[in-house]
N, C-alpha and C positions, 0 to 999 in steps of 0.2 A: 504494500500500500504506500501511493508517497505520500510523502509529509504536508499537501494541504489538505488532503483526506484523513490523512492524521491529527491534524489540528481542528479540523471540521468534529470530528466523531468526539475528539477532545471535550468541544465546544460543546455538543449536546448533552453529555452526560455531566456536563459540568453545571449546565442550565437544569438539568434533572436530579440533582447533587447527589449527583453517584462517584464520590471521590475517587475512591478506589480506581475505577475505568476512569476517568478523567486524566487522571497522573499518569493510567499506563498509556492511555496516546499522546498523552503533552511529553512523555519521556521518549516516548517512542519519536515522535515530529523532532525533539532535539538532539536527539543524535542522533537520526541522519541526517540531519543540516550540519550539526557539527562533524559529522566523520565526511561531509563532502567538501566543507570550508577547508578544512586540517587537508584536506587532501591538493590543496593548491585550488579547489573552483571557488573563487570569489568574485562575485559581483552583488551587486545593487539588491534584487530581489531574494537574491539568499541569506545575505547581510539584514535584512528587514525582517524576512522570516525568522530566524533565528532570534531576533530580536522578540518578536511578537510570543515564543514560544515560550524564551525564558520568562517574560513579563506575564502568559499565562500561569507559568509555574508558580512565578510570584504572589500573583492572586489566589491560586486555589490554597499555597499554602500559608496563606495569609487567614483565608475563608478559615479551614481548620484550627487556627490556632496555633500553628506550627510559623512563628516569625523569624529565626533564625534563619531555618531554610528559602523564607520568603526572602527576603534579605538579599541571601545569597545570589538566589537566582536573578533577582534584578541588580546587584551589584556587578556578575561577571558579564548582561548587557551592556552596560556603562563601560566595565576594562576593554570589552571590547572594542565598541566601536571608537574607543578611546584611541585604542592600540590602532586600529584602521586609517584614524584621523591623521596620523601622526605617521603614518607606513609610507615611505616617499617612492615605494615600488608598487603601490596601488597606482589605478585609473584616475585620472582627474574628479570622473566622477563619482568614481567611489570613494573616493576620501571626500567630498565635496556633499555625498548623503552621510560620511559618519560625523565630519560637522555638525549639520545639522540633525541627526540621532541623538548626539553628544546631551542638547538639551532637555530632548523626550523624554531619555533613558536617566536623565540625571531631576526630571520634575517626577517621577515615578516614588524614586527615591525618597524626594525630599516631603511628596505628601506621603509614603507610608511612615518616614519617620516624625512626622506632624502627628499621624495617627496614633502612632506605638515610638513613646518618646524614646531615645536615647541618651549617651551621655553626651553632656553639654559640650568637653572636646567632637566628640564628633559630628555634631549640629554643625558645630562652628567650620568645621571641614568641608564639610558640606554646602553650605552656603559659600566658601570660598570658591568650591569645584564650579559652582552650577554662576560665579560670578567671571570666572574662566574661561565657564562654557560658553556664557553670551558675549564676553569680548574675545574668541578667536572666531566666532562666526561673524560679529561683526566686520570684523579684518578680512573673512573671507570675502565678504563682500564688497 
């Protein structure tokens, strides 16, 4: 099955809160976007999707009560399209969508840690990243 049918079936059982099957197609949608990334195919739509998948993770394991992992999974969003932004052997435009990603992946963030507080160093980190984030897109443009 590929990974928008994966995310799709994700999606519905997710709406039917069937955690259990939800996790096993949102795990399943991210690694194989992530073992096709790792494998040198990078571009625009895979970089997105993979994005979308961890930020599902994020939310179902948020849904449960499970914030660590919620966390996690929207944080390695963020390393990545970070690590994309900054890759000077990527496509114009694919560094040019982790740019802009850079803020989505980093407002995700910043309201689930609005929601579920942290520690104040790492507030404050945060707000610095996501003040980063809008002045090198602005620059990009």
């Amino acid at each position: 099955m590929n990974w928008q049918n994966l995310l799709t079936k994700g999606n519905t059982y997710f709406d039917k809160q069937q955690w259990v099957k939800a996790e096993l197609y949102y795990k399943s949608a991210y690694s194989q976007l992530a073992g096709r990334w790792d494998c040198g195919e990078k571009h625009e739509s895979l970089l997105m999707a993979w994005v979308c998948a961890c930020h599902n993770l994020g939310t179902l394991f948020e849904t449960q009560g499970d914030h660590e992992r919620a966390i996690g999974y929207l944080l390695q969003a963020y390393q990545e399209v970070h690590r994309t932004s900054q890759d000077e052997s990527a496509s114009d435009s694919l560094r040019t969508l982790a740019f802009t990603a850079l803020k989505t992946t980093l407002q995700a963030i910043m309201f689930f840690t609005q929601k579920h507080p942290s520690c104040e160093h790492c507030l404050a980190q945060l707000e610095h990243l996501q003040k980063t984030a809008e002045f090198e897109v602005q620059t990009l443009h």
